[in-house]
N, C-alpha and C positions, 0 to 999 in steps of 0.2 A: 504494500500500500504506500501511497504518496499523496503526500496536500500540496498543493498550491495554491495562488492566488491569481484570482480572475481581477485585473484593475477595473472594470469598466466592461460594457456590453461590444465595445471592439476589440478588447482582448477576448471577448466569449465566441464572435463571431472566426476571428482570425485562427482560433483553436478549433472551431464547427469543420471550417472550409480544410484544415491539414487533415483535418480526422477525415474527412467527407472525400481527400480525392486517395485515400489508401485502403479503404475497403471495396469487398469483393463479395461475390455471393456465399451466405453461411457465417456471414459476422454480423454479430447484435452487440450495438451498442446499448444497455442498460441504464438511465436514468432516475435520480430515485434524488429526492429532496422534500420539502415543505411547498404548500400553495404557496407559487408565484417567485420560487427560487430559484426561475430559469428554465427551465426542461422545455416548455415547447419552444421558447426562444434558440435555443441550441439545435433542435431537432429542424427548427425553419432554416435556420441558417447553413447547416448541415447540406441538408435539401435542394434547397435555395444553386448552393456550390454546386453540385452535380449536377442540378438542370441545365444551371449556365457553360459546365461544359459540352452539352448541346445546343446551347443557341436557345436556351428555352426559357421562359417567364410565365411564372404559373402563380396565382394564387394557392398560398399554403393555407390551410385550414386545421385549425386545431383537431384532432381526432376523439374531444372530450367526451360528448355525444354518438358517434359512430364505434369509438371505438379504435376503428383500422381506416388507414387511409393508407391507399396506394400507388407509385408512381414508376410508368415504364421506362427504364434509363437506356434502351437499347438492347445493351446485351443482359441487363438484371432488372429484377424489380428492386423498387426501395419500399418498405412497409412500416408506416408513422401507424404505432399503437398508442395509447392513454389507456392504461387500466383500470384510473381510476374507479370509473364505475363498474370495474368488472364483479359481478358476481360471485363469482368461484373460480377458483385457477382451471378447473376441469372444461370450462369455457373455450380454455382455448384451441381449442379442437375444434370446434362451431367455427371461429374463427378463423382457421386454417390456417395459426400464427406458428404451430409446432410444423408441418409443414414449408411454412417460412423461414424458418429460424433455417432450416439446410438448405434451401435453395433460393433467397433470399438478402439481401441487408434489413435489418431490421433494425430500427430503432425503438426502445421499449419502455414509454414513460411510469412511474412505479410498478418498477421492472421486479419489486421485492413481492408485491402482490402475485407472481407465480409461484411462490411458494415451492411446492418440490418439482413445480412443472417446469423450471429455469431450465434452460440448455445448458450441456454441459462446457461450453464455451463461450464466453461473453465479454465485455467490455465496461464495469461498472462504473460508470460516472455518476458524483453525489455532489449535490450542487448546495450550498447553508448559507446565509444571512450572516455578513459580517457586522457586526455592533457599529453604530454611526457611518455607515458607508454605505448609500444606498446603493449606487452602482457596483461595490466588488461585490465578490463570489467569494466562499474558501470551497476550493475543489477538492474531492478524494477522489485518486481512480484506484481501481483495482484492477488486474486481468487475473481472470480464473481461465485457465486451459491455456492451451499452445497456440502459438501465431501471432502475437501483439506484439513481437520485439519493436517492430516500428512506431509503439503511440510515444517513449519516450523522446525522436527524433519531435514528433509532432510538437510537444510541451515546447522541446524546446526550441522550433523553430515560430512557436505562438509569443516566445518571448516572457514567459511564466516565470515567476517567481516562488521557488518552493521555501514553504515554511514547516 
């Protein structure tokens, strides 16, 4: 595990977009915080990157309501969850999100909410509320399973400050 600090929502953004152009289909990145800590903010921006490296501009919509929202990149999908309202982890099978997770990018906002249905390899980013700063973040990431060696290049080329 590692914390950092997010200064500002263009340090959130410039960390979405390095993350956003190094995965592939079968990588979930995991989000997990407090209402309004960041998560869809990162996951638009994320998005956002990938589109634009096809030329594309798309309205991002939250997925609080739906659930899943999804986006053809070509050669992958991208699939924006919000679990908040999920019901039960065993949902997501209804959702086709366990099917995603392997042939997919996934982004998983409380991604803690799968419970034991978590894939066994993921990307947990945990986003908290720094005391008097409305704009920072303190970031945790975690990687559970094999394949992440590149998010620490990422950090560090977002220009992150680890505390």
């Amino acid at each position: 595990m590692s914390v950092y600090l997010l200064e500002n929502t263009e340090a959130t953004e410039l960390l979405a977009g390095s993350i956003a152009k190094n995965l592939g289909p079968g990588d979930v990145v995991g989000l997990a915080g407090d209402l309004g800590s960041g998560k869809t903010f990162f996951c638009r921006a994320l998005i956002l990157t990938r589109l634009a490296e096809l030329g594309r501009v798309e309205d991002i919509p939250s997925p609080s309501f739906t659930l899943v929202q999804s986006y053809d990149l070509d050669n992958t999908e991208l699939w924006h969850a919000d679990l908040y309202r999920l019901g039960d982890a065993g949902e997501i099978v209804e959702l086709g999100l366990d099917d995603a997770f392997e042939e997919a990018i996934c982004l998983v906002e409380w991604i803690d909410r799968l419970g034991s249905e978590l894939p066994d390899r993921y990307l947990r980013l945990e986003l908290s509320f720094v005391k008097d700063r409305d704009d920072a973040r303190r970031l945790e990431v975690i990687h559970v399973g094999e394949g992440w060696d590149w998010v620490d290049d990422c950090l560090t080329q977002a220009g992150l400050v680890k505390i």
